[in-house]
C-alpha positions as CSV (number, residue, x, y, z in Angstrom):
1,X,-8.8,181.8,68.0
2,X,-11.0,184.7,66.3
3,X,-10.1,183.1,62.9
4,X,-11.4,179.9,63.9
5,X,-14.3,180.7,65.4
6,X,-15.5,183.3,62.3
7,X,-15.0,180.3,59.7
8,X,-17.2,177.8,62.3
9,X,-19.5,180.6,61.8
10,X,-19.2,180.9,57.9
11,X,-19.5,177.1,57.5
12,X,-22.9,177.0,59.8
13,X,-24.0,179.8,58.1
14,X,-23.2,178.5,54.4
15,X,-24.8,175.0,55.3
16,X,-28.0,176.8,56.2
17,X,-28.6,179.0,53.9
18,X,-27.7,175.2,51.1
19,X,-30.4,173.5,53.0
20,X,-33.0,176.4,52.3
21,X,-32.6,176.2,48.7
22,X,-35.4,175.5,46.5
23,X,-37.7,176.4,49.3
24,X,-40.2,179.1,48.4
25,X,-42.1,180.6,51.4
26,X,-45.1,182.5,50.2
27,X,-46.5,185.1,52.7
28,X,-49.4,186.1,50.5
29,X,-52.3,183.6,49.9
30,X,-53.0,184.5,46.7
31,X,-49.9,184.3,45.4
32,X,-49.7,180.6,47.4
33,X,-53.1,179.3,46.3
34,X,-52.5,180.2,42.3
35,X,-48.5,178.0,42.8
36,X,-50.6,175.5,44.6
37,X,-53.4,174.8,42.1
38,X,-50.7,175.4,39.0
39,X,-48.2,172.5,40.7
40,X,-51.2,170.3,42.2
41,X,-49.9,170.3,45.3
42,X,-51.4,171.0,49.4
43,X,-50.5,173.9,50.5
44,X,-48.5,174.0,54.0
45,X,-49.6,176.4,56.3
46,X,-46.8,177.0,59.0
47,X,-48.6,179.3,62.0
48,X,-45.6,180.5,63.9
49,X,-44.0,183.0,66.2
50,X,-40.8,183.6,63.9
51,X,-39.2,186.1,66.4
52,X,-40.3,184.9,69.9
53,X,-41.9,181.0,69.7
54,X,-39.0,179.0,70.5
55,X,-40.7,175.7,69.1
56,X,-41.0,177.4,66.1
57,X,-37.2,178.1,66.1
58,X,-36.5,174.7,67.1
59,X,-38.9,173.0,64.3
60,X,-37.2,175.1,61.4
61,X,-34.0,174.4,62.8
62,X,-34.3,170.4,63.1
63,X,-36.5,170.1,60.3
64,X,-37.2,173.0,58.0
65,X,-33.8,174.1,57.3
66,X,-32.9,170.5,56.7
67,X,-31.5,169.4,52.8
68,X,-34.1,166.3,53.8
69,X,-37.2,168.3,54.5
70,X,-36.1,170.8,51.2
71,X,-36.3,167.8,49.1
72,X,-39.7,166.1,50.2
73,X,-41.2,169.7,50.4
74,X,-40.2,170.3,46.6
75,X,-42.8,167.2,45.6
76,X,-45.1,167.1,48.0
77,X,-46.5,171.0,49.2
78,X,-46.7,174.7,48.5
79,X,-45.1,176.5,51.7
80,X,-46.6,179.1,53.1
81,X,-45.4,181.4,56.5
82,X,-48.3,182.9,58.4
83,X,-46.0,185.0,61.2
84,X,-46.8,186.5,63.8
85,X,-44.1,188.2,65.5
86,X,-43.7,190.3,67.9
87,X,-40.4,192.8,66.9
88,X,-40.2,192.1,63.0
89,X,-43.0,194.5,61.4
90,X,-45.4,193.5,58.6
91,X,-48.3,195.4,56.4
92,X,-51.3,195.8,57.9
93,X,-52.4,193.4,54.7
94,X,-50.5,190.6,55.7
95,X,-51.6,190.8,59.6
96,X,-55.1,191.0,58.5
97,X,-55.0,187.9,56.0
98,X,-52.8,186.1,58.9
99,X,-55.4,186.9,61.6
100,X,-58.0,186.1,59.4
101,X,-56.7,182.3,58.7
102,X,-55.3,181.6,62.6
103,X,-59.2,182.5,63.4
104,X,-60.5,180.4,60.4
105,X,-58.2,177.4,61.6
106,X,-58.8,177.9,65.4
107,X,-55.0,178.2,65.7
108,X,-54.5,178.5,69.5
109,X,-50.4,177.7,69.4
110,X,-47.2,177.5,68.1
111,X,-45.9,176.0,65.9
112,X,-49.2,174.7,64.0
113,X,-48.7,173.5,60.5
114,X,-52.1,173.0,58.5
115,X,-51.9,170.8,55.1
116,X,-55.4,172.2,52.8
117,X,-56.2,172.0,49.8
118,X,-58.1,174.8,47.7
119,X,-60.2,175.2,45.4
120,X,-62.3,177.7,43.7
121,X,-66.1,177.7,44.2
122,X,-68.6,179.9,42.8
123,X,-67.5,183.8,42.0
124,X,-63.6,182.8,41.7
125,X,-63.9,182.4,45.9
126,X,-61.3,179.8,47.2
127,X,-62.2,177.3,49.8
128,X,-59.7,175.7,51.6
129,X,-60.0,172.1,52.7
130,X,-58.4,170.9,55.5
131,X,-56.5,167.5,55.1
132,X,-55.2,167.7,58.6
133,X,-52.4,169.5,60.8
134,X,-49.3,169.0,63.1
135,X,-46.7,171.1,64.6
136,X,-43.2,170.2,66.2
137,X,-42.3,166.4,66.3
138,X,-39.4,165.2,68.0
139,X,-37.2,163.0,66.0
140,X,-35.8,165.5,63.5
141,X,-37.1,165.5,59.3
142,X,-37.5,161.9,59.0
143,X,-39.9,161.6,61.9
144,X,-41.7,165.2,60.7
145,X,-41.8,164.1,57.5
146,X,-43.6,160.6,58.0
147,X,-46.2,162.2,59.8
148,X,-46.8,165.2,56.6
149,X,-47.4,162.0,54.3
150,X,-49.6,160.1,56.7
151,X,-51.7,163.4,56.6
152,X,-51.3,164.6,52.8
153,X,-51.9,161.0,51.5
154,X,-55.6,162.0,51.3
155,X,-55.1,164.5,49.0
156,X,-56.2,164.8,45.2
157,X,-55.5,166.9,42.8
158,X,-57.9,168.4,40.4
159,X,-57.8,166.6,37.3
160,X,-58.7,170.2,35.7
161,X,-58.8,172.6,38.6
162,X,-61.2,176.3,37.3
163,X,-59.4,179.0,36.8
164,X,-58.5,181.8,40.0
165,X,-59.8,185.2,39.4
166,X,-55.8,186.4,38.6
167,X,-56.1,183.6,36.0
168,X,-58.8,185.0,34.3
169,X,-57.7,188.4,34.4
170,X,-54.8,187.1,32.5
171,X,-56.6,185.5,29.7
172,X,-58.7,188.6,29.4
């Protein structure tokens, strides 16, 4: 019976960790928004709870972790995880730059997922454009994923998006 159940658990385990490949979760913004402009894509913003918000569990679990969801997301959005947990430590950078953008986004719950789109205005600052947000939809990836669309389909790329400061500093 212990044989059985640890290859049930090696098979869920191995199918979980297939459906999360290709996904790149950025935790820093920089590092998000310079992907983002480079691919011409909205960046995803996924406000969440990862050790405590059980919505948030539930949403990565029905949709996030899905080989559905890692396909659209590999066309359609830079994915970024703004966490906020309560047990799993993280630098006093990344809790300031998290606080920062829930207060910037008026981010009250969780899960919230914000689609934006940056740019750089003047002095290499980025602005971030809101195209709209959502959080957990019942219905698993398909229904999640016709609601991203309905909200991204406003976005545009920059036919020559301005360089990022990092960019610069690379060409100097």
């Amino acid at each position: 019976m212990k044989k059985i159940l640890i290859i049930v658990m090696l098979v869920v385990s191995g199918m979980a960790a297939q459906a999360q490949e290709g996904q790149t979760w950025f935790t820093d913004m920089s590092k998000a928004v310079e992907a983002s402009r480079q691919e011409q894509k909205p960046l995803f913003l996924f406000f969440t709870g990862s050790d405590w918000c059980g919505w948030c569990i539930r949403l990565q679990n029905e949709v996030f972790k899905t080989p559905e969801f890692t396909a659209w997301v590999k066309d359609h959005a830079i994915l970024v995880e703004l966490d906020y947990p309560r047990k799993t430590p993280q630098s006093d950078e990344i809790k300031q730059q998290n606080g920062q953008l829930q207060q910037m986004f008026e981010v009250q719950g969780y899960p919230t997922v914000w689609f934006v789109k940056p740019s750089v205005i003047e002095d290499g600052k980025i602005n971030l454009e809101k195209l709209g947000s959502t959080g957990y939809v019942a219905g698993g990836p398909s229904k999640w994923i016709e609601g991203a669309n309905a909200i991204i389909k406003s976005y545009v790329a920059d036919p020559k998006p301005a360089p990022t400061k990092a960019e610069k500093k690379k060409k100097a």
